[in-house]
PADO-717696 format. One record per atom (N, C-alpha, C, O, CB): x, y, z; residue in three letters. Coordinates in steps of 0.2 Angstrom, whole numbers, plus 5000, padded with zeros to 4 digits. Glycine has a CB too. Layout:
REM PADO-717696
XYZala ...
//
This chain:
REM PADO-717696
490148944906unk 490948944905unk 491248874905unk 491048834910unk 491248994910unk 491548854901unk 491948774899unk 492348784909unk 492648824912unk 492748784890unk 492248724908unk 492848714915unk 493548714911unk 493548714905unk 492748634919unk 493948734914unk 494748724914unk 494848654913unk 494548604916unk 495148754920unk 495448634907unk 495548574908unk 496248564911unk 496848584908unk 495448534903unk 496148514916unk 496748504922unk 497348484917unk 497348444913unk 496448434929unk 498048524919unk 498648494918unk 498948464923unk 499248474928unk 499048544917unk 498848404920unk 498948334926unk 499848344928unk 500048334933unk 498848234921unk 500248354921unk 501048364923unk 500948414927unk 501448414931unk 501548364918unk 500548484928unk 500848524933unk 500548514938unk 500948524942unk 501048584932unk 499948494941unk 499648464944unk 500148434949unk 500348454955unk 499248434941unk 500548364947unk 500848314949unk 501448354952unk 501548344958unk 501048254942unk 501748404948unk 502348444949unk 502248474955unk 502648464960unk 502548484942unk 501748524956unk 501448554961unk 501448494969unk 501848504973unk 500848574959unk 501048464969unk 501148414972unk 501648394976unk 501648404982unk 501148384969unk 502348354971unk 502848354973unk 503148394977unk 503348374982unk 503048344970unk 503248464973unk 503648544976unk 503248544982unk 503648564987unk 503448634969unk 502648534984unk 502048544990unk 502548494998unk 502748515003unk 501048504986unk 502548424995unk 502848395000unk 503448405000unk 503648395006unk 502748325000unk 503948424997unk 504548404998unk 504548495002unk 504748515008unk 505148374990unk 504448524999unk 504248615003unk 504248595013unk 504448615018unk 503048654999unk 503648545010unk 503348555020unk 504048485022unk 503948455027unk 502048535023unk 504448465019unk 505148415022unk 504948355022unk 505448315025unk 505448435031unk 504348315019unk 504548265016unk 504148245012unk 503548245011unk 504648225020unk 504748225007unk 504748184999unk 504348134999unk 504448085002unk 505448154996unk 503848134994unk 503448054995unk 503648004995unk 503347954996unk 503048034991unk 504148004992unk 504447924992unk 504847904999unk 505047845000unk 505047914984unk 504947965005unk 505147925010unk 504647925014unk 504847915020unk 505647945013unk 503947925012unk 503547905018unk 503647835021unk 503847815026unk 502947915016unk 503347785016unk 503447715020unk 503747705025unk 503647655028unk 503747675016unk 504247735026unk 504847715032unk 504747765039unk 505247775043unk 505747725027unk 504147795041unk 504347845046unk 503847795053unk 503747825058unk 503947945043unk 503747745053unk 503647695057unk 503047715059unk 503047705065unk 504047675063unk 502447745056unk 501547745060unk 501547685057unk 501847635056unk 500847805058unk 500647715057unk 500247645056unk 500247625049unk 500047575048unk 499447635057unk 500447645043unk 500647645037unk 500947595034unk 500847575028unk 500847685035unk 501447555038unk 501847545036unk 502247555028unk 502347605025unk 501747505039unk 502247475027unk 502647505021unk 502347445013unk 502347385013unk 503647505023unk 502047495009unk 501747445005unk 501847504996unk 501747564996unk 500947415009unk 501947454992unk 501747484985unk 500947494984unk 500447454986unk 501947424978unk 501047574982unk 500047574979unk 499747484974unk 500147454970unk 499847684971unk 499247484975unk 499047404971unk 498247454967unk 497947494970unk 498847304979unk 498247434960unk 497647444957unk 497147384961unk 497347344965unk 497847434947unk 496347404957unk 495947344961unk 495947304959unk 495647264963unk 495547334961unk 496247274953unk 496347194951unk 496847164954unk 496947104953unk 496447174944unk 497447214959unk 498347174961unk 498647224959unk 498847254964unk 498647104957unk 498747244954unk 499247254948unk 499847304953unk 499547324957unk 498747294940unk 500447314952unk 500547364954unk 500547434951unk 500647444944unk 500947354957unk 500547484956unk 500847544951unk 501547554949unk 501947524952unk 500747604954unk 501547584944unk 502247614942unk 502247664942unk 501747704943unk 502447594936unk 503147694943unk 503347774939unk 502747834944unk 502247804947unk 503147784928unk 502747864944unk 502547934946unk 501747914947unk 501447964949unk 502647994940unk 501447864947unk 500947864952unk 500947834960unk 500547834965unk 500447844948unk 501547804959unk 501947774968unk 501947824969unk 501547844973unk 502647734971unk 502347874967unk 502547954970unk 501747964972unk 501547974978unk 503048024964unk 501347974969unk 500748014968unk 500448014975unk 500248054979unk 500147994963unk 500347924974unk 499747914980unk 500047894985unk 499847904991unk 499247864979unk 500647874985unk 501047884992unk 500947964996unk 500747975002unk 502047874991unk 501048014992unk 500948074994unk 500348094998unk 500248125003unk 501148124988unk 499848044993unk 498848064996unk 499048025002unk 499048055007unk 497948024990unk 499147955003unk 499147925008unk 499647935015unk 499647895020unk 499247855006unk 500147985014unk 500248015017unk 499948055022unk 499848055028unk 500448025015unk 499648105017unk 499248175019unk 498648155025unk 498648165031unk 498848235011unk 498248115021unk 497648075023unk 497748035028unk 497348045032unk 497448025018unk 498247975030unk 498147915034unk 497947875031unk 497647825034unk 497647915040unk 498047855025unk 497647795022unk 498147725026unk 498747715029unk 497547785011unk 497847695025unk 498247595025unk 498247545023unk 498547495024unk 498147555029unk 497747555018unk 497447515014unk 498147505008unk 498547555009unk 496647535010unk 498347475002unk 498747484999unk 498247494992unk 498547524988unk 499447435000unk 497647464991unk 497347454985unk 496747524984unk 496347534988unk 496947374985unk 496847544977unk 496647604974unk 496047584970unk 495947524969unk 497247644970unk 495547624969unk 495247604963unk 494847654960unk 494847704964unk 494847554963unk 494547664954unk 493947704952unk 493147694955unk 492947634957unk 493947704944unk 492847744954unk 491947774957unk 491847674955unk 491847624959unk 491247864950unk 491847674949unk 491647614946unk 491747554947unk 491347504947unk 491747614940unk 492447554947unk 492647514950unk 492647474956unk 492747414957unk 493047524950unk 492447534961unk 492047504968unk 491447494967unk 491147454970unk 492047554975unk 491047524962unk 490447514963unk 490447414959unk 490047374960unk 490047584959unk 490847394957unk 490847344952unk 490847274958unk 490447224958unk 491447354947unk 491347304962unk 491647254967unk 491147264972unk 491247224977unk 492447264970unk 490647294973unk 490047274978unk 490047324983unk 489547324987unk 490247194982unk 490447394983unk 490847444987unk 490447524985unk 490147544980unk 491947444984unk 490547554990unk 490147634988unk 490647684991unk 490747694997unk 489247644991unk 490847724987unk 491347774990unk 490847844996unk 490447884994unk 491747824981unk 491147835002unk 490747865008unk 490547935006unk 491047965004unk 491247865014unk 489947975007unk 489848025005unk 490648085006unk 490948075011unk 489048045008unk 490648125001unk 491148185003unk 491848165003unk 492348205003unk 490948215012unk 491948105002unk 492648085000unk 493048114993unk 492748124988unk 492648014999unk 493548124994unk 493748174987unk 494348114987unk 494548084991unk 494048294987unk 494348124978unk 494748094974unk 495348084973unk 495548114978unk 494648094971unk 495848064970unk 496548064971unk 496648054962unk 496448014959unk 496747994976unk 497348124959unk 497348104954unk 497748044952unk 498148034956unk 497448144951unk 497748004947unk 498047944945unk 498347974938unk 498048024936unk 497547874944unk 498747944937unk 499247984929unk 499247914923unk 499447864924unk 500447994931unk 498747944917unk 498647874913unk 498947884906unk 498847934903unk 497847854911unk 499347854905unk 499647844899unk 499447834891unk 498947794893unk 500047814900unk 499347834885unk 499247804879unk 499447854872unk 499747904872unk 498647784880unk 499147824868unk 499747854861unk 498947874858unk 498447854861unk 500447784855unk 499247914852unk 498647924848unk 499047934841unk 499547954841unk 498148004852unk 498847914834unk 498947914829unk 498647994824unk 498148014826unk 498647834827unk 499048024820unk 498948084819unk 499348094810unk 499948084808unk 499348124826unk 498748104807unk 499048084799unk 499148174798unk 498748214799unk 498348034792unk 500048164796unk 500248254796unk 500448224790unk 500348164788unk 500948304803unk 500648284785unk 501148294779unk 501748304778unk 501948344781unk 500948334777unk 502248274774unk 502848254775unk 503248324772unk 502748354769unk 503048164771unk 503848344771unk 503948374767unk 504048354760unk 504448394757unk 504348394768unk 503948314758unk 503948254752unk 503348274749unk 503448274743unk 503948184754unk 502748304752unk 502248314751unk 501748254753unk 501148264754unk 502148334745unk 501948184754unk 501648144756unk 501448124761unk 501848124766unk 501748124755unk 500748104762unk 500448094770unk 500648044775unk 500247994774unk 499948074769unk 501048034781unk 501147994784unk 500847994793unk 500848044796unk 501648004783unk 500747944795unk 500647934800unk 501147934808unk 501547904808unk 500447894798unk 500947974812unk 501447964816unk 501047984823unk 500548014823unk 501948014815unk 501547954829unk 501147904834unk 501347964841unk 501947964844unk 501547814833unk 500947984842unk 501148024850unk 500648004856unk 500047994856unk 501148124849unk 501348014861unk 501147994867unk 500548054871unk 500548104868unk 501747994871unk 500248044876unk 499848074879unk 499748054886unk 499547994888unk 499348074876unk 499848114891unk 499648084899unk 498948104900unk 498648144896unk 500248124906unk 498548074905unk 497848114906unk 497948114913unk 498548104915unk 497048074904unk 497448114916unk 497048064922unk 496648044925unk 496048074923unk 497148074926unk 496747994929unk 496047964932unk 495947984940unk 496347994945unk 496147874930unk 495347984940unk 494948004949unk 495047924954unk 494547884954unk 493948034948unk 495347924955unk 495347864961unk 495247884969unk 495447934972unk 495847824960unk 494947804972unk 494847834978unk 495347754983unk 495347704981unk 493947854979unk 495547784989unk 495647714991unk 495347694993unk 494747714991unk 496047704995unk 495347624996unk 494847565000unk 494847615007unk 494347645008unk 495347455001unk 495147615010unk 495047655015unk 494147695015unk 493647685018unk 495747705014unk 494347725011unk 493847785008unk 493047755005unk 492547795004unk 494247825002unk 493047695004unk 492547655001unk 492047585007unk 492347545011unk 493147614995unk 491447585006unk 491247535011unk 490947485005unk 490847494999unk 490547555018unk 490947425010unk 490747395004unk 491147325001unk 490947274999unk 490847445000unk 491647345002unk 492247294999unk 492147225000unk 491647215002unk 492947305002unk 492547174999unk 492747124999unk 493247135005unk 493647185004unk 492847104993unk 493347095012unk 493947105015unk 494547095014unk 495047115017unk 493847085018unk 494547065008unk 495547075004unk 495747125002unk 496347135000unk 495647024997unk 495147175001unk 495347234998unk 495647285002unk 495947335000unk 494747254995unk 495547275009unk 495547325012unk 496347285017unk 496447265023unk 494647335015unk 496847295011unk 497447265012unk 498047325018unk 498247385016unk 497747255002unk 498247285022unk 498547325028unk 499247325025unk 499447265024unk 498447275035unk 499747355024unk 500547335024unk 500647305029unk 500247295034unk 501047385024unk 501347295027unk 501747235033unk 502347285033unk 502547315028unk 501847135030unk 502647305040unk 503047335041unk 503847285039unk 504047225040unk 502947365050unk 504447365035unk 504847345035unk 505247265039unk 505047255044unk 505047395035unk 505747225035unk 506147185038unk 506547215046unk 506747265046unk 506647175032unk 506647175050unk 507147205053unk 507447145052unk 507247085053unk 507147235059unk 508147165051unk 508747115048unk 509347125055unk 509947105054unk 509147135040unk 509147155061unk 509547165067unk 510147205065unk 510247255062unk 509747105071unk 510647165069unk 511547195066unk 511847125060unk 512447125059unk 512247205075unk 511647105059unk 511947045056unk 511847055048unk 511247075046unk 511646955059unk 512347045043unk 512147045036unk 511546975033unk 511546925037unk 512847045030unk 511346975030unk 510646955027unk 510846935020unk 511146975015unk 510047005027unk 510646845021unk 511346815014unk 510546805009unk 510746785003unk 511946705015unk 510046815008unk 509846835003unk 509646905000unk 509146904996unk 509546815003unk 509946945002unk 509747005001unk 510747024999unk 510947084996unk 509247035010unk 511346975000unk 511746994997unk 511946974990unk 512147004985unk 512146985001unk 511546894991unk 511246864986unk 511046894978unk 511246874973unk 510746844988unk 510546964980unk 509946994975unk 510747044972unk 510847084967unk 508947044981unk 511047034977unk 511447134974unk 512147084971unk 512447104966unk 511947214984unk 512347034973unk 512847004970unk 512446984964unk 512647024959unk 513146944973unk 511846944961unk 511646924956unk 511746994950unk 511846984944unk 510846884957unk 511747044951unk 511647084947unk 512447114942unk 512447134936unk 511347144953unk 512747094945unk 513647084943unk 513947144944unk 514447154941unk 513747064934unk 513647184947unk 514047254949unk 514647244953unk 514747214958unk 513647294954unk 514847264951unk 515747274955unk 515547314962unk 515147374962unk 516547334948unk 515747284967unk 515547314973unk 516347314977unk 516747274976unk 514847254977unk 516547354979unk 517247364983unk 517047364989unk 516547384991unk 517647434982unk 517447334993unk 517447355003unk 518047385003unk 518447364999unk 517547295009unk 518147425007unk 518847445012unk 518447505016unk 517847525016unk 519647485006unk 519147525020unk 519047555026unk 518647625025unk 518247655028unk 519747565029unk 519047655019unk 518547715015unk 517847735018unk 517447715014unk 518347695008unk 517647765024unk 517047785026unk 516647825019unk 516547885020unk 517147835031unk 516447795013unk 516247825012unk 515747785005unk 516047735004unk 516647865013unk 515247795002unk 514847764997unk 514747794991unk 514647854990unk 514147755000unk 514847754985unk 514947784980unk 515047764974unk 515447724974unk 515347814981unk 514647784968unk 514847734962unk 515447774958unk 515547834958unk 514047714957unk 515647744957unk 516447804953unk 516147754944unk 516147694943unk 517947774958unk 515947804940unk 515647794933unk 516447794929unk 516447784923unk 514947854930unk 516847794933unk 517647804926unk 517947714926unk 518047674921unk 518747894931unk 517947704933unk 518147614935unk 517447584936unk 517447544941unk 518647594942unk 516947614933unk 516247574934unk 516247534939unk 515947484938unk 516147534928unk 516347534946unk 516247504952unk 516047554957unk 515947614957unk 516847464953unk 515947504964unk 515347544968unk 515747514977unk 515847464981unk 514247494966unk 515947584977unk 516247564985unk 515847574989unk 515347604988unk 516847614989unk 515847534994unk 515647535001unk 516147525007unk 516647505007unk 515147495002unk 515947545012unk 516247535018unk 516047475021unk 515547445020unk 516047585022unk 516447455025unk 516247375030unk 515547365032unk 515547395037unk 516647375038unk 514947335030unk 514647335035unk 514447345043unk 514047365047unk 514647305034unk 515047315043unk 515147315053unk 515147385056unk 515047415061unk 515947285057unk 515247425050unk 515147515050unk 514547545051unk 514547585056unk 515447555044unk 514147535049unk 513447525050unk 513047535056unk 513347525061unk 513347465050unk 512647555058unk 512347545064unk 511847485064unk 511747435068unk 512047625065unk 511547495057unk 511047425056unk 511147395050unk 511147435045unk 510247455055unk 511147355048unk 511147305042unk 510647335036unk 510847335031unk 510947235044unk 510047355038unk 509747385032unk 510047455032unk 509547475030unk 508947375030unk 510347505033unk 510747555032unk 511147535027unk 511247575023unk 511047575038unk 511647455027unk 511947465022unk 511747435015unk 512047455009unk 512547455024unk 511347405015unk 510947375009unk 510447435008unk 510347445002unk 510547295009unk 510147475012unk 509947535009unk 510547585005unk 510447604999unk 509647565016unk 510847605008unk 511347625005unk 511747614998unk 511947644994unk 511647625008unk 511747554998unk 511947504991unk 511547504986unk 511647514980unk 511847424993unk 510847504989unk 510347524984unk 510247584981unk 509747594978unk 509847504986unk 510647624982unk 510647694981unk 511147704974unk 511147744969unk 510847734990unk 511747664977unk 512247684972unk 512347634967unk 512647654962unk 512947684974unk 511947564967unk 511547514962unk 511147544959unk 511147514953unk 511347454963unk 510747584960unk 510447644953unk 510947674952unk 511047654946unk 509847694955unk 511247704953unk 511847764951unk 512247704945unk 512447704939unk 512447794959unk 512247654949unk 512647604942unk 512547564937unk 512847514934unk 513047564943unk 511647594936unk 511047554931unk 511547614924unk 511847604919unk 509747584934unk 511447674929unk 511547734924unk 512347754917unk 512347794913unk 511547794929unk 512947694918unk 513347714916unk 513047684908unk 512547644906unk 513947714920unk 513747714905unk 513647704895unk 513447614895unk 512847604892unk 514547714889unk 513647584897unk 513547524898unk 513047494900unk 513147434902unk 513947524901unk 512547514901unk 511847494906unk 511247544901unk 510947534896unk 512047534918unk 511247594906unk 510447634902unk 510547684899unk 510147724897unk 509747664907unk 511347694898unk 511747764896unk 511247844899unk 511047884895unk 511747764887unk 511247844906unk 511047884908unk 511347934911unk 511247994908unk 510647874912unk 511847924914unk 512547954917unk 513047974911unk 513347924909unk 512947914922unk 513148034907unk 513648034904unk 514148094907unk 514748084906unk 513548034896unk 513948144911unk 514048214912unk 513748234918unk 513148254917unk 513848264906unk 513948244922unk 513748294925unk 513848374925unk 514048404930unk 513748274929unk 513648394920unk 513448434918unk 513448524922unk 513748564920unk 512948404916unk 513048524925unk 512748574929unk 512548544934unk 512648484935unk 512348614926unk 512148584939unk 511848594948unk 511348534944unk 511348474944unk 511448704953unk 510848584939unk 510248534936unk 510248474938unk 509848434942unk 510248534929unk 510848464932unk 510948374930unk 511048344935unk 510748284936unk 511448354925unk 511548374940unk 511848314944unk 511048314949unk 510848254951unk 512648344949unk 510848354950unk 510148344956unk 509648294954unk 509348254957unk 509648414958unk 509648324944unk 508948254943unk 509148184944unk 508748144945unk 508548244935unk 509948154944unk 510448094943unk 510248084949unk 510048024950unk 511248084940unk 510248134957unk 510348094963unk 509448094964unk 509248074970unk 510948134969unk 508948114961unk 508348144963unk 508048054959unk 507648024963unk 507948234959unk 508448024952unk 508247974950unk 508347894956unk 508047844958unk 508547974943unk 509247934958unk 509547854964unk 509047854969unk 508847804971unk 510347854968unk 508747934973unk 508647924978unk 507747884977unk 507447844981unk 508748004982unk 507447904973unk 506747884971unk 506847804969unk 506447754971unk 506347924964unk 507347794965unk 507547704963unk 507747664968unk 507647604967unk 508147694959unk 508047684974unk 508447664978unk 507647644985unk 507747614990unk 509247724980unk 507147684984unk 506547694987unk 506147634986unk 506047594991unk 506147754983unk 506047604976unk 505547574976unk 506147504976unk 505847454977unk 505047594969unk 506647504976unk 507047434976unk 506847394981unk 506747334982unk 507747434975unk 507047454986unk 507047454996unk 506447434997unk 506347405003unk 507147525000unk 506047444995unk 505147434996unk 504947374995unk 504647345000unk 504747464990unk 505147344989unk 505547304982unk 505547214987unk 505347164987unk 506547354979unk 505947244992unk 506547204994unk 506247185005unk 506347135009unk 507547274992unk 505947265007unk 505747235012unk 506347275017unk 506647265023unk 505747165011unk 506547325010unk 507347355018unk 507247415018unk 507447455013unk 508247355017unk 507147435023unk 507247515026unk 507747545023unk 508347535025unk 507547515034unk 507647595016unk 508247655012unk 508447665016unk 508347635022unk 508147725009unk 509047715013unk 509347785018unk 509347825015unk 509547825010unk 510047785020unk 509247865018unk 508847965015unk 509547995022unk 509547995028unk 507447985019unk 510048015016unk 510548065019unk 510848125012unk 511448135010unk 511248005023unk 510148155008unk 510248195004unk 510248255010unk 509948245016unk 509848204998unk 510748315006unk 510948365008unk 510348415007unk 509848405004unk 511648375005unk 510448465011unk 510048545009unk 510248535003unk 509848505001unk 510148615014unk 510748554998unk 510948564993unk 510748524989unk 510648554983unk 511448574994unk 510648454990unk 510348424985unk 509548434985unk 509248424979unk 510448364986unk 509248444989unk 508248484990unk 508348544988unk 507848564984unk 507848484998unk 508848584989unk 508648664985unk 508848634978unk 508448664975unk 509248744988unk 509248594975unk 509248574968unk 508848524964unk 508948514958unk 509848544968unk 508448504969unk 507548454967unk 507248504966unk 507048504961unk 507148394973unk 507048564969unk 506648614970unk 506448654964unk 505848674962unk 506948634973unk 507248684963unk 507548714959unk 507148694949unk 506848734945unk 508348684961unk 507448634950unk 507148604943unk 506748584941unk 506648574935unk 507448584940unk 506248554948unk 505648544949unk 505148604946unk 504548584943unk 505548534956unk 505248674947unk 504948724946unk 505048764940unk 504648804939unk 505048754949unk 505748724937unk 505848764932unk 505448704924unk 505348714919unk 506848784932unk 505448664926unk 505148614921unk 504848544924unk 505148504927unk 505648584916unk 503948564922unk 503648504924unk 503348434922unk 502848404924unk 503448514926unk 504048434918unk 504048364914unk 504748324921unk 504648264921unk 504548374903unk 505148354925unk 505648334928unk 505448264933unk 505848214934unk 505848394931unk 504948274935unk 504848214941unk 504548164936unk 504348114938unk 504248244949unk 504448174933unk 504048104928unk 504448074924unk 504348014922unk 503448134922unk 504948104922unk 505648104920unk 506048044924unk 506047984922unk 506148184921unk 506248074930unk 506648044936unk 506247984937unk 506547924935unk 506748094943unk 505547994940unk 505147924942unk 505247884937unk 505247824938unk 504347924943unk 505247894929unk 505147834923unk 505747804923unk 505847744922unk 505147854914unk 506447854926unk 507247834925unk 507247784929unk 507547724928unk 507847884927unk 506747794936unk 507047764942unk 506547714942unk 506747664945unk 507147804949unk 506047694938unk 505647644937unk 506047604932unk 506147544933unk 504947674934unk 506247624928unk 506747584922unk 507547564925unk 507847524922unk 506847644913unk 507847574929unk 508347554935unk 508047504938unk 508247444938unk 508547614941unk 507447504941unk 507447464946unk 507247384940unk 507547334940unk 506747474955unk 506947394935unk 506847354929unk 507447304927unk 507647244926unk 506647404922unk 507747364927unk 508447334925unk 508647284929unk 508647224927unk 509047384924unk 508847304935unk 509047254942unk 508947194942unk 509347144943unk 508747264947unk 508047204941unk 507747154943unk 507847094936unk 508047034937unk 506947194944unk 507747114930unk 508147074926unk 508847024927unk 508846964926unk 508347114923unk 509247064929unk 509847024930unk 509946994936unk 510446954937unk 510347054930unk 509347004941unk 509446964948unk 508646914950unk 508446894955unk 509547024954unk 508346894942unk 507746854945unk 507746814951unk 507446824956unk 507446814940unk 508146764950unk 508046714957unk 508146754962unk 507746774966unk 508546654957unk 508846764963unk 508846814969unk 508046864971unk 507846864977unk 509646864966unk 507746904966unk 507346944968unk 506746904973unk 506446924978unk 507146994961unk 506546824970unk 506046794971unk 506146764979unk 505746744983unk 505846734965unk 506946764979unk 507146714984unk 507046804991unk 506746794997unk 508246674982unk 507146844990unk 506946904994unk 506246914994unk 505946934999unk 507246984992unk 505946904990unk 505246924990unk 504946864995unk 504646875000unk 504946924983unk 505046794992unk 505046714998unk 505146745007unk 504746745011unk 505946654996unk 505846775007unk 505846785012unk 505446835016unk 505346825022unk 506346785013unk 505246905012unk 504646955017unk 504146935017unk 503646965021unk 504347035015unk 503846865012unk 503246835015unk 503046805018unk 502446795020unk 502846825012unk 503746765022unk 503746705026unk 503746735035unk 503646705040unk 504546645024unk 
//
């Protein structure tokens, strides 16, 4: 009998529904202070991951304990001098690429046309591998602590971006998409300094999304819509913070997880969706704030 062939998007989808079910979301692991600390998954040449495979393997390196931040294929360890330890099981990876397909026009004429395709790949971490090279077998470095005091490169990266940012007394955080600007409350309100550039980072994806930017936001529409728009800030606001070396802020409601849940189940194209949006946000950012982003990045390596 043919084996079955694996549906990587519901696979992935399952997955997701699986952690966020037992109370936490892969993308807030980094920040729960074990030995993990906090690092982007890295392919074996460096590279990093993008989009829905951070979610992926954050979720394995979770479940697992890994520490290592660098992934690879059977082959790939075997290349680098490394042998995956007997009984180690794999991890899926989400691969992208197009394929060309000569259909018929209603014209009657023959044309070419170009569709996308996800697969996947079996990887295993360094963790899981002997053998390595010792660079490979790459440790995170735990979040910034920036004490109580604000952090002038890190106001630097959110000013370069040209977002209209508001203060006042208003307890409260928020992007209002009608006056395209982004309130916040005083810093000094805060308990910690990355609380509130976490937070910032939350509603600076929310203001990647108006007509003006990635035209993501136009409606909120229904329960749906509004959960995938906050399921995209809270995953964007994830990798920026990562990004950047600052502790998010994860203060979604029950009502917003019964509304990830919800549409997680009902279509599992949704998390691949959100991760590409919140992948193409933090893109955007990063665009309009290069120096600023190099001068934050300068500072988590010194």
């Amino acid at each position: 009998m043919a084996k079955a062939r694996l549906d990587i998007k519901q696979h992935v989808t399952d997955t997701i529904i699986a952690q966020i079910e037992a109370g936490t979301p892969p993308w807030r692991k980094p920040w729960t202070g074990d030995a993990s600390g906090v690092c982007f998954p890295l392919r074996h040449n460096g590279e990093q991951y993008r989009g829905i495979n951070i979610l992926m393997l954050w979720a394995t390196a979770m479940v697992k304990g890994y520490n290592s931040a660098r992934w690879m294929t059977f082959r790939q360890a075997q290349e680098l001098g490394g042998s995956v330890r007997k009984g180690e099981r794999c991890t899926k990876s989400v691969f992208y690429g197009t394929f060309e397909k000569e259909i018929e026009a209603d014209t009657g004429e023959t044309e070419t046309r170009t569709s996308r395709f996800a697969k996947s790949n079996n990887v295993f971490n360094a963790d899981q591998i002997e053998g390595l090279p010792e660079e490979y077998y790459i440790r995170p470095e735990p979040p910034r602590d920036l004490g109580t005091e604000t952090d002038p490169e890190l106001e630097a990266f959110f000013a370069a971006t040209g977002a209209e940012i508001i203060t006042s007394e208003d307890p409260r955080a928020y992007y209002k998409p009608a006056q395209d600007h982004i309130h916040m409350p005083p810093i000094a309100t805060f308990f910690e300094t990355s609380g509130y550039f976490g937070t910032l980072a939350h509603e600076l994806i929310h203001w990647t999304g108006s007509e003006k930017r990635l035209e993501r936001i136009k409606k909120f529409q229904d329960k749906q819509a509004y959960a995938f728009e906050e399921l995209v800030a809270e995953i964007g606001a994830c990798f920026l913070c990562l990004q950047l070396g600052v502790k998010p802020q994860f203060d979604q409601s029950a009502a917003y997880v019964e509304g990830w849940l919800e549409a997680l189940k009902s279509d599992k194209e949704l998390i691949f969706k959100a991760a590409a949006e919140a992948q193409k946000a933090v893109d955007y950012i990063n665009a309009l704030a290069p120096a600023a982003k190099d001068n934050a990045a300068e500072q988590v390596a010194a």
